[in-house]
Backbone bond lengths (Angstrom), bond angles and torsions (degrees), N, CA, C in turn:
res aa  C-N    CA-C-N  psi(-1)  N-CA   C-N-CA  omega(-1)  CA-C   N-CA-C  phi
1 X - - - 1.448 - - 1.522 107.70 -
2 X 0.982 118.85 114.79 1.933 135.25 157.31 1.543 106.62 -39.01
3 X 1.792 102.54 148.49 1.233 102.54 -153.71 1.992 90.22 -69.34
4 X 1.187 118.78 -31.88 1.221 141.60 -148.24 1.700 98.10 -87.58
5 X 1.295 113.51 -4.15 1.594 118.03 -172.75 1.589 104.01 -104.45
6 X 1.661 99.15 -28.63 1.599 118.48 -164.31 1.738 93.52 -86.54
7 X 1.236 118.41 -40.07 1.706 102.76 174.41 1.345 114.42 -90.59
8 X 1.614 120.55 18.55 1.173 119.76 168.75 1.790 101.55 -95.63
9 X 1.218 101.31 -15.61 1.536 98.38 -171.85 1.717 116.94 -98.09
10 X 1.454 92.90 -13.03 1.357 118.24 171.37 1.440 111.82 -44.70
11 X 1.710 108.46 -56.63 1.352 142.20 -134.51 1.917 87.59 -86.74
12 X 1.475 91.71 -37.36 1.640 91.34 -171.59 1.134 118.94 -116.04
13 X 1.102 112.33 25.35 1.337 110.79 -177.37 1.674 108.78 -132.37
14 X 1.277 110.99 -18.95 1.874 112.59 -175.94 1.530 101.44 -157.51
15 X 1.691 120.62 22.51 1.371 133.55 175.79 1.491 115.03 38.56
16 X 1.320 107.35 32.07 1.694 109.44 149.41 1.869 116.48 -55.07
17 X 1.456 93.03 111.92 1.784 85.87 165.82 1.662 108.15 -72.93
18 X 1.759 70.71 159.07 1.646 93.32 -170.23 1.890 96.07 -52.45
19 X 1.222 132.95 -44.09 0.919 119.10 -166.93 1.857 142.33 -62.77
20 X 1.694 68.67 -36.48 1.703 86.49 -178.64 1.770 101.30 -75.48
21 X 1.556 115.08 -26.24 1.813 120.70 175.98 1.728 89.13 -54.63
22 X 1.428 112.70 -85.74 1.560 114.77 -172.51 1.435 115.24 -36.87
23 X 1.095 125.46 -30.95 1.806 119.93 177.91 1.129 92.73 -64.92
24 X 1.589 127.18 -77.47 1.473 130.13 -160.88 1.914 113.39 -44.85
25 X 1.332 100.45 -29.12 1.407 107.47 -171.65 1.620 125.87 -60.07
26 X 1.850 81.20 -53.74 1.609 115.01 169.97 2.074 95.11 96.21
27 X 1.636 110.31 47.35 1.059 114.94 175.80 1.224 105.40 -126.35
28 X 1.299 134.36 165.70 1.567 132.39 174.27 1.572 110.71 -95.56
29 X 0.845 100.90 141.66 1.646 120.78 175.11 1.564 115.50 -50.80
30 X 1.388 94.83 -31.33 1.842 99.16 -174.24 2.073 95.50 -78.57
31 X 1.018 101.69 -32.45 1.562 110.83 -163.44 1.665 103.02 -77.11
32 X 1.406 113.66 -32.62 1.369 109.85 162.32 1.551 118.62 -82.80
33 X 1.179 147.28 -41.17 1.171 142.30 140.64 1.120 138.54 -0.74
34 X 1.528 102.74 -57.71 1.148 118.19 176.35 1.779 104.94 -83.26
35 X 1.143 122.42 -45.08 1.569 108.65 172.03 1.541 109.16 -46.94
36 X 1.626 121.67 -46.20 1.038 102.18 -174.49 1.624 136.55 -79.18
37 X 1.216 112.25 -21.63 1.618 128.69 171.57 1.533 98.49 -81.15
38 X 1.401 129.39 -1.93 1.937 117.68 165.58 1.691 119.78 -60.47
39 X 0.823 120.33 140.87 1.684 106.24 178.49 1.449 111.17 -84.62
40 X 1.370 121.17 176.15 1.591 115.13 -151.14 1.307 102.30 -56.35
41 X 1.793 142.92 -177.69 0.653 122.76 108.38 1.740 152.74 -86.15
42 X 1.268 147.04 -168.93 1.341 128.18 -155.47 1.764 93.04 -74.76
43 X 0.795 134.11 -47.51 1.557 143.84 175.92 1.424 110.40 -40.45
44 X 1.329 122.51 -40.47 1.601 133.98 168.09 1.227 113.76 -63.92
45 X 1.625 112.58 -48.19 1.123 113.96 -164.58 1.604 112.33 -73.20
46 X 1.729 128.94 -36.03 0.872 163.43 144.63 1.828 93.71 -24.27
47 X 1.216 128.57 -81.23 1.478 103.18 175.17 0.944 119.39 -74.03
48 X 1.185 160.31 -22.82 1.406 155.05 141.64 1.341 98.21 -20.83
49 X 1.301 138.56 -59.62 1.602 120.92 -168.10 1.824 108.79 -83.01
50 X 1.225 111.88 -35.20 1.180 113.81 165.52 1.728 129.28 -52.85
51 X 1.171 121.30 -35.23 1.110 152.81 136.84 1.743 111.49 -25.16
52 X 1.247 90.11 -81.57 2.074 108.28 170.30 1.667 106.98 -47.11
53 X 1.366 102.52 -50.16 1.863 90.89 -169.89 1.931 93.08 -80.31
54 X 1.028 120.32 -46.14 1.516 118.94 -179.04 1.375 87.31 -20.23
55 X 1.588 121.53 -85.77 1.475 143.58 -146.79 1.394 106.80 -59.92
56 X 1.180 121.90 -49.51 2.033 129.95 171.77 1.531 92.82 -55.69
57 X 1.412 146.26 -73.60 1.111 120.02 -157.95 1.658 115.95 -75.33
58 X 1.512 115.33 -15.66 1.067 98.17 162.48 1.627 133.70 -57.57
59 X 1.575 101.72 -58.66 1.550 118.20 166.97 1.654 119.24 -55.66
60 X 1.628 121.73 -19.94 1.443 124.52 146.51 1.628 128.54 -46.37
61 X 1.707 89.69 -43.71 1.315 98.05 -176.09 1.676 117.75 -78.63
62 X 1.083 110.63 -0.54 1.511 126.75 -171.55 1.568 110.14 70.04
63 X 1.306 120.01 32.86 1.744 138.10 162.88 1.961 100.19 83.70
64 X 1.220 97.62 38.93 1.452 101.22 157.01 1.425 139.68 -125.15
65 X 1.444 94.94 -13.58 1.285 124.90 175.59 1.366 121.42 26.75
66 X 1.762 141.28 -59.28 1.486 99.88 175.07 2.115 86.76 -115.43
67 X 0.768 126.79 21.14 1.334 112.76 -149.93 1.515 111.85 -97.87
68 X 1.255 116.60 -22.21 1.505 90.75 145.56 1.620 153.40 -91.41
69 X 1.825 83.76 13.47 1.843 92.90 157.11 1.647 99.19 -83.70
70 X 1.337 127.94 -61.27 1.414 125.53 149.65 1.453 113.47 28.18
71 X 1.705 101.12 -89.21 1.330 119.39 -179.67 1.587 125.04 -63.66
72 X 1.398 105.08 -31.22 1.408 112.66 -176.00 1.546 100.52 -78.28
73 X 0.939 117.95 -54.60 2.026 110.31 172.79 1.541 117.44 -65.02
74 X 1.485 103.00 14.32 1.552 88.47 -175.65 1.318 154.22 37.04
75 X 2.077 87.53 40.74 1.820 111.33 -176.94 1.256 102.01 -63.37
76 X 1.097 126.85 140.33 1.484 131.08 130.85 1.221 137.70 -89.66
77 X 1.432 120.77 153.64 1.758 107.13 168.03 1.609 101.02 -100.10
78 X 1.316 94.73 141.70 1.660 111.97 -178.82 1.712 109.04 -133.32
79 X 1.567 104.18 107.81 1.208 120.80 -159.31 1.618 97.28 -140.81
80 X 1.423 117.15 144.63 1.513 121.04 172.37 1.524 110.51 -114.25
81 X 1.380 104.21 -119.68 1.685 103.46 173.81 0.994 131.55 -99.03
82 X 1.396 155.24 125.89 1.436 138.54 -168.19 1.607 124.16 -18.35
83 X 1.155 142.66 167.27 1.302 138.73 -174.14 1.629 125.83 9.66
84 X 1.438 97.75 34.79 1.633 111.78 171.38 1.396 113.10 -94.51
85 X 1.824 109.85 99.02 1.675 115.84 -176.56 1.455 100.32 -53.16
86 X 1.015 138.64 -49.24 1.773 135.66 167.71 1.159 113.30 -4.75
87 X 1.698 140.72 -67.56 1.021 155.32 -114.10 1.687 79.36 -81.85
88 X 1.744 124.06 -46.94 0.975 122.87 -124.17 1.407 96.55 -149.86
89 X 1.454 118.48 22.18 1.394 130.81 -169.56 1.649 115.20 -62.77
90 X 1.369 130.54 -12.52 1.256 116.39 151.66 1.095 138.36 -55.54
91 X 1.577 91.11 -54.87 2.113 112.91 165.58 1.425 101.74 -42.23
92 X 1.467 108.95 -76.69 1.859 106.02 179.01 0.958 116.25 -44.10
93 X 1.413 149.83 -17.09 1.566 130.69 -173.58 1.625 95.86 -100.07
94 X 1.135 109.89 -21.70 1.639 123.44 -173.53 1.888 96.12 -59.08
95 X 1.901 96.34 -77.73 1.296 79.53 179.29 1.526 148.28 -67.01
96 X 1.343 94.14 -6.42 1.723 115.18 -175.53 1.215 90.53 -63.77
97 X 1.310 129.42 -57.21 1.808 123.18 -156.20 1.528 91.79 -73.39
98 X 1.261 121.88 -48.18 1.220 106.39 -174.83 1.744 138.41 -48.45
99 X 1.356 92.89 -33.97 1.767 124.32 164.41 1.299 102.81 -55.03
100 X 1.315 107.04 -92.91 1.844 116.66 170.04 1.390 114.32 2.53
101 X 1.697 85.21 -74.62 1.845 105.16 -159.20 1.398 105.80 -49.70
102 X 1.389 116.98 -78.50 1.229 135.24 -131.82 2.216 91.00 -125.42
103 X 1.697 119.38 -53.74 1.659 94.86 -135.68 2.012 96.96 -75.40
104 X 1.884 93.41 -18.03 1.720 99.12 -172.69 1.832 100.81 -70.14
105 X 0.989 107.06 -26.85 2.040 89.49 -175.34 1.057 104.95 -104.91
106 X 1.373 133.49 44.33 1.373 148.74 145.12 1.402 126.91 -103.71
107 X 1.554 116.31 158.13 1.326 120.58 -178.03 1.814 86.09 -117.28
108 X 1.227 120.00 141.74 1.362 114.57 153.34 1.735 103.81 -124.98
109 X 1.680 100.87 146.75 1.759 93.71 178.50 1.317 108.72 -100.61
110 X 1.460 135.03 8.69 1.398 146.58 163.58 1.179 114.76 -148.23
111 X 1.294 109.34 157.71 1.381 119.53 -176.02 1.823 104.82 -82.67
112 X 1.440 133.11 -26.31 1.257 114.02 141.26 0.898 140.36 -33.55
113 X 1.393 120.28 -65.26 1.473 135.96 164.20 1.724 110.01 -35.96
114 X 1.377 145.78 -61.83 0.799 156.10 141.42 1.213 108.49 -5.23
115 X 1.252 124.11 -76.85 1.516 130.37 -177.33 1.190 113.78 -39.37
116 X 1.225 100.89 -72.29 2.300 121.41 160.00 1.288 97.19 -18.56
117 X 1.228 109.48 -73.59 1.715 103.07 -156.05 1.418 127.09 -76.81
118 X 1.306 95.86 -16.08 1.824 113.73 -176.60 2.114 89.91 -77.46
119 X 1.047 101.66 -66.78 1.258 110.34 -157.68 1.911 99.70 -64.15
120 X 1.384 113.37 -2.19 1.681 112.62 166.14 1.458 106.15 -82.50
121 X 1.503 101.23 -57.20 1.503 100.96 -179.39 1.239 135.94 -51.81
122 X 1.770 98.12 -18.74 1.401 113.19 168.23 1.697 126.35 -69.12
123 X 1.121 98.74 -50.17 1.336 127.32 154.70 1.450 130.81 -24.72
124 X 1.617 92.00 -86.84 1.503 98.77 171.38 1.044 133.60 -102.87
125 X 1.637 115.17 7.55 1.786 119.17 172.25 1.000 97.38 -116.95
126 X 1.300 146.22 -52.65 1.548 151.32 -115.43 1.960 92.28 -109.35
127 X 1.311 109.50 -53.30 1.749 97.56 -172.25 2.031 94.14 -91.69
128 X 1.326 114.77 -22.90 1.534 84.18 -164.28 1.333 106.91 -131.30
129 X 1.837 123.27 31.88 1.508 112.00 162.34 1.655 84.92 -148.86
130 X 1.114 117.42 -8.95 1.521 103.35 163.30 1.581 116.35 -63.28
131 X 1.740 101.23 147.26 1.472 97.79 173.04 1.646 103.83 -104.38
132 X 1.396 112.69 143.24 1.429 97.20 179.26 1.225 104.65 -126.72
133 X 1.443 137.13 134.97 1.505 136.46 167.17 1.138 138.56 0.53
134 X 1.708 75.31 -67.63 1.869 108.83 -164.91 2.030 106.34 -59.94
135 X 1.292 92.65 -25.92 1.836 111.46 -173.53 1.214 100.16 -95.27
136 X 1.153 141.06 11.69 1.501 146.08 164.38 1.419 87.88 72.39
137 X 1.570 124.88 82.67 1.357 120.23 171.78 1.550 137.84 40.51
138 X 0.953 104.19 5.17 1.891 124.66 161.47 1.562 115.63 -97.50
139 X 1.025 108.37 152.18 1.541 120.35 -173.77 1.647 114.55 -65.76
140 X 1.311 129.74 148.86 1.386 111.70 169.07 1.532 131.79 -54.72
141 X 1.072 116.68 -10.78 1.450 146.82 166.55 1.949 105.56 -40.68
142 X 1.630 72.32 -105.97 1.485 104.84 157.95 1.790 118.60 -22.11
143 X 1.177 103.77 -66.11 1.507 112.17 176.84 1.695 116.50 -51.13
144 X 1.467 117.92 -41.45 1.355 132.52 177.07 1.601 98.85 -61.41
145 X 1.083 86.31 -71.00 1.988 94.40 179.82 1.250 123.23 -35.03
146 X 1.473 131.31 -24.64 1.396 167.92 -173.15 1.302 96.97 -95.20
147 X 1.002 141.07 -63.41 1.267 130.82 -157.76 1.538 104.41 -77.94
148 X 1.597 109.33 -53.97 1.797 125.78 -176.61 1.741 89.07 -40.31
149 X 1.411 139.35 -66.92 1.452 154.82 -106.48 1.440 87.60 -107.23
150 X 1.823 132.35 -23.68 0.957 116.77 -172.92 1.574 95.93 -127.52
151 X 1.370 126.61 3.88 2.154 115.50 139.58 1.189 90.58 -78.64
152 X 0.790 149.66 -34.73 1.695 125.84 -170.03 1.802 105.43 -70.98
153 X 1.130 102.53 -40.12 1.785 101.29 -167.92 2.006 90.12 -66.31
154 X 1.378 89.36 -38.07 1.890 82.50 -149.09 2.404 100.82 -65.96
155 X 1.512 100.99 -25.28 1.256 116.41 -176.69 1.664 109.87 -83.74
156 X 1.456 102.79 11.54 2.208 110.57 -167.23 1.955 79.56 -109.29
């Protein structure tokens, strides 16, 4: 929540005036004002409709929306204790190496940029010239290719 969203909620929610919110804040009144009389931006507007179709297919679905495919594939949720890396210890080792490797001995000057480059390295070092353990020292690449090449032999 924006500082400028949070003294809008102030206002309506426990009748803090806008003014006494902006004193406490250490923002000007004209500067919140004006955030609030701006019209959406495209990013707002963008969840706002996302939001809208969320809610239509729910109420399509008669308020069940995905859960009896859910049930029919026999998902479960598999959850332990709050802030237990366990739950999810592939992901964590996933991103740890990724940190390590490549995002800590980098500078990025945007968080685009960042994205770009994380998601190259992912790409083209990380699944198909990295060696990884777990694949008996072959790349995830490699390892897939290995596996496809030998259902195919065992199904010939």
């Amino acid at each position: 929540m924006s500082v400028a969203a949070f003294i809008a909620s102030q206002r309506t929610e426990h009748d803090v005036p806008h003014a006494l919110a902006c004193r406490a804040l250490g923002v000007s009144q004209s500067w919140f004002y004006k955030w609030r009389d701006r019209p959406p931006t495209p990013r707002q507007d963008r969840r706002v409709r996302l939001a809208d179709a969320v809610r239509k297919v729910f109420d399509d679905s008669g308020g069940t929306y995905g859960s009896p495919r859910i049930a029919r594939w026999k998902v479960r949720q598999s959850m332990g204790r709050v802030g237990s890396c366990f739950d999810n210890a592939v992901a964590e080792a996933t991103f740890s190496t990724i940190k390590v490797e490549y995002v800590h001995r980098r500078q990025f000057r945007t968080r685009t940029e960042a994205r770009i480059k994380i998601a190259t390295w992912i790409t083209d070092f990380y699944n198909r010239r990295r060696r990884h353990s777990v694949c008996d020292g072959r790349s995830p690449i490699d390892n897939e290719r290995s596996a496809v090449q030998a259902l195919e032999a065992q199904a010939a």
